[in-house]
N, C-alpha and C positions, 0 to 999 in steps of 0.2 A: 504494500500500500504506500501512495507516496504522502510523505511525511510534510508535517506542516511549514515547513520553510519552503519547502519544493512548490509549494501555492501558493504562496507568498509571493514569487519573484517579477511579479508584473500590477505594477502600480496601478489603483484601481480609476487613477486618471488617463490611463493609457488603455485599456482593456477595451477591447471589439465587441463583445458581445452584448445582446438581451436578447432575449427567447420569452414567447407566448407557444404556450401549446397547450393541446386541445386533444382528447380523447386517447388516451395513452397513464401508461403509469411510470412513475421515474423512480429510480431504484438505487442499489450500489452495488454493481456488481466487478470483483474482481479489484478491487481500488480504482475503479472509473463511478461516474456518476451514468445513467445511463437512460435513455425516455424507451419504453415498447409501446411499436402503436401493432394494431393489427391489421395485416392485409390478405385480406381470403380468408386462406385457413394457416398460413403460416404467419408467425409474428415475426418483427421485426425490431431490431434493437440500432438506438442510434448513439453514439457517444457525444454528451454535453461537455467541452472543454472548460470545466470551473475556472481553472486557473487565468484565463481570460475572458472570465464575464462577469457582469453587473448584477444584473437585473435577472429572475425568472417571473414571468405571470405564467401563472397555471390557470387553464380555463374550464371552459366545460368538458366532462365526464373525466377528468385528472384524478390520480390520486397518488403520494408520495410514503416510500416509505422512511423512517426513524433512521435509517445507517445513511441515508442519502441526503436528509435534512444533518444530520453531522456533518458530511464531507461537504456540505456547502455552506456551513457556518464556517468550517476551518479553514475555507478560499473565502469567505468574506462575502459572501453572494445574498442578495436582498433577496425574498423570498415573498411574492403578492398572490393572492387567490383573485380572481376575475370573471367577470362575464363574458358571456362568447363576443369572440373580436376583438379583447383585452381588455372591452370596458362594462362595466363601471369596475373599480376596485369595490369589492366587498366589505360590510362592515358599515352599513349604512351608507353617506356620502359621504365619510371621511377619509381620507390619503393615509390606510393603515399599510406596514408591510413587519415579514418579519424579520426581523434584524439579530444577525449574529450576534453573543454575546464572546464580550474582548474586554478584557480591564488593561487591555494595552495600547490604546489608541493616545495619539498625543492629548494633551492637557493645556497645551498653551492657546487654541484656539477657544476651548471653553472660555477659559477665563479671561482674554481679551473680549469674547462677546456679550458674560454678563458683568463685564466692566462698566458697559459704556450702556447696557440694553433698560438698564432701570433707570437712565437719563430720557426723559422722553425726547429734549431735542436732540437728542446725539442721534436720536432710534431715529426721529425725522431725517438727519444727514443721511445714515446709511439708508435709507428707504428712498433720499432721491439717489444718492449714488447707484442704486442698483437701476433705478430707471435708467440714469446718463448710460451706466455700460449695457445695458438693453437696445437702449439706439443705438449707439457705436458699435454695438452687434451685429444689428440690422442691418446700416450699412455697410457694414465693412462684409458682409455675408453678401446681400444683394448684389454688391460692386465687382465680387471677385467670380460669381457663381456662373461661368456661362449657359450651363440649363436654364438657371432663372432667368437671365437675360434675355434669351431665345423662347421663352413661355410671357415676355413684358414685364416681367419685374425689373423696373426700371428706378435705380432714386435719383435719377435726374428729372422723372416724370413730375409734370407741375402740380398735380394733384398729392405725390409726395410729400413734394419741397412746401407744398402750402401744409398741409399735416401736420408735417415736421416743424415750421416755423411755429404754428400754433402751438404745439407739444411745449416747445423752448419756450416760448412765452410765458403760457401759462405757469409752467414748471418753475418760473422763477419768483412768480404773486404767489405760491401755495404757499401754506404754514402749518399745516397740519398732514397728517397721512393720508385723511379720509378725503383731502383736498387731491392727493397724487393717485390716490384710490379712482374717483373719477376720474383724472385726466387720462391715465391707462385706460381707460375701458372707453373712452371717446377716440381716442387715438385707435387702439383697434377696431373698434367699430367701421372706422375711415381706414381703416386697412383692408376690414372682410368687405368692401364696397369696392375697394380697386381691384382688390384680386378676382372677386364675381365678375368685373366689367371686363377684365384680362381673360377670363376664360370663358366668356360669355354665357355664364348665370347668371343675370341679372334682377334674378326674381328670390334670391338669396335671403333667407333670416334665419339668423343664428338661434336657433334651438336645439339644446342637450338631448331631446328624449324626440327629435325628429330621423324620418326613416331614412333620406336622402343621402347621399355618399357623402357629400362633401362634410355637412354636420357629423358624420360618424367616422369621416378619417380624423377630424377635429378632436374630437372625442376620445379617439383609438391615439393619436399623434400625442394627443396634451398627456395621455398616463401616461406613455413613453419618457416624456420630460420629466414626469412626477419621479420616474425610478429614476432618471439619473440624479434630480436633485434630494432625491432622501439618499443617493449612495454617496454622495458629496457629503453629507450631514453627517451622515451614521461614519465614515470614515473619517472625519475632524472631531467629531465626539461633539457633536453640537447638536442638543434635542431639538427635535423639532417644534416646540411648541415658544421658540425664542423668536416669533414672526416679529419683520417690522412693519408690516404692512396690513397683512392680509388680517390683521386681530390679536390682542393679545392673549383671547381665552380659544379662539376657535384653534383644534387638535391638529396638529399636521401642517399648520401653517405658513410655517417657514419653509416646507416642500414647496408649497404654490410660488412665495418669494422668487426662489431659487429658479423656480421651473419656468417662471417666465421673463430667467434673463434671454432664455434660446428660442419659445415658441412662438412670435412673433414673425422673428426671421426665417426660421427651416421650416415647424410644423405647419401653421397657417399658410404661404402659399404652396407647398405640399400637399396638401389638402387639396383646397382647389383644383392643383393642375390635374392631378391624378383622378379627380372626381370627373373633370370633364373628357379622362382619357380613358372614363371606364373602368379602369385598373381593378385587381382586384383586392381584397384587405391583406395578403400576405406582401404582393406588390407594392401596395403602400407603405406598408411594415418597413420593407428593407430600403426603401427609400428613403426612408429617415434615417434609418442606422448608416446607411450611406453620406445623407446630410450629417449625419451627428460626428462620425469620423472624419470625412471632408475641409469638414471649419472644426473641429479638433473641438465639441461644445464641449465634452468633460472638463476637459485640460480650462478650458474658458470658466467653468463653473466653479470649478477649485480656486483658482487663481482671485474670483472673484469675492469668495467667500474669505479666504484665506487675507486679503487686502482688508476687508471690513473689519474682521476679527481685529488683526494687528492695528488698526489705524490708532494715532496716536493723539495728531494734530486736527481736534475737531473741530474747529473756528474754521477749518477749507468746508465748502462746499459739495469739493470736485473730488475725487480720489488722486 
């Protein structure tokens, strides 16, 4: 069996994987992790590489056993129950997963965040900082993506640059959270209207519990995000319920934070394109994981977290 260091050697801001699966059971067999689905009359076994993954959703008719939930707390692997297509997460409508249990993760990112997190303005600073590195995301994803470019995602388009100027504006009159609260969600709003007009939906409303593709790669895209950003969390040792934005009683909160420094820019017009190209949910699936390695989001979401933690100098604005 290989030994816990040997799963160790690939930093979990580096790592290629997530996996949703769906009618199969995942097991340990032989010192591998392993999923059997059936075809026919013969089964089939497939090897899960722990050591290079994040995230598992297990969907519907899944079931896991107890030596396989060990080898993937010893690789660090977040571990979510799901709905067919990987959404909703289970457990109500809260961003639950299960997380390894490690009394060896660092300690210095805790305590830089609840330094400054019982400062309500400080928790305002980092709450716009993560906005700022959300656009500078955006664009810097947009600018460099030539699929997205060749699908009209354009941030030269004027209907962006006016978006974007309102964004900044706005963002500079807020003074409370619940003020940057809004302005995110006005800002995407004007984001799911350019993308619809890009891929000619124009009849487009954003609803969770609608049957259409593009709401359900939304849906299916935005948990994708949720795992990477509870694997950022649970790997700095930072609970999730230290939100600066999204509340400070609502459970999971700082997941949604996190997760919407990247979904703006990859999941959302990903969504769209795919929706208007038919695509199917697995096609959409690795689309992302494609976009997510592409612009490097993990490495983005660490780095992001990791500056907030550490900040020292809170009189800046900006990071």
């Amino acid at each position: 069996m290989e030994q816990l260091t040997d799963l160790k050697t690939i930093l979990h801001s580096k790592r290629a994987n997530i996996y949703y699966l769906e009618k199969c059971r995942v097991m340990q067999k032989d010192g591998r992790v392993l999923y059997l689905s059936e075809a026919g009359k013969a089964n089939q076994y497939w090897n899960i590489p722990i050591a290079n993954t994040t995230v598992i959703l297990l969907g519907i008719g899944t079931s896991i056993t107890q030596a396989a939930i060990r080898m993937l707390a010893s690789a660090g692997v977040l571990v979510g129950f799901c709905g067919g297509g990987g959404t909703p997460l289970l457990m109500a409508n809260e961003v639950e997963w299960l997380t390894p249990q490690s009394e060896y993760r660092p300690t210095e990112y805790l305590q830089g965040w609840v330094g400054f997190w019982f400062d309500e303005d400080k928790r305002f600073i980092a709450a716009r900082i993560f906005q700022q590195a959300r656009i500078n995301f955006l664009l810097t994803a947009w600018e460099k993506d030539r699929d997205l470019k060749s699908a009209g995602f354009n941030v030269s388009d004027s209907s962006i640059v006016a978006a974007l100027d309102t964004f900044n504006t706005r963002m500079e009159q807020a003074t409370t959270s619940s003020d940057l609260l809004l302005i995110e969600a006005e800002l995407t709003k004007e984001l799911y209207k350019y993308a619809a007009r890009q891929t000619k939906q124009d009849f487009f409303s954003r609803d969770r519990n609608a049957a259409d593709n593009a709401n359900a790669f939304l849906n299916h895209g935005n948990y994708l995000a949720y795992g990477l950003g509870a694997t950022t969390l649970w790997v700095l040792g930072i609970p999730h319920g230290f939100a600066v934005m999204h509340g400070k009683t609502r459970r999971g909160a700082l997941v949604f934070d996190i997760a919407d420094l990247i979904k703006d820019a990859l999941i959302l017009p990903w969504a769209f394109i795919c929706a208007q190209e038919n695509a199917s949910e697995q096609a959409f699936r690795q689309q992302c994981l494609q976009a997510f390695a592409s612009h490097k989001a993990l490495d983005f979401m660490f780095n992001q977290v990791k500056t907030v933690a550490l900040k020292t100098d809170w009189e800046e604005v900006s990071s």
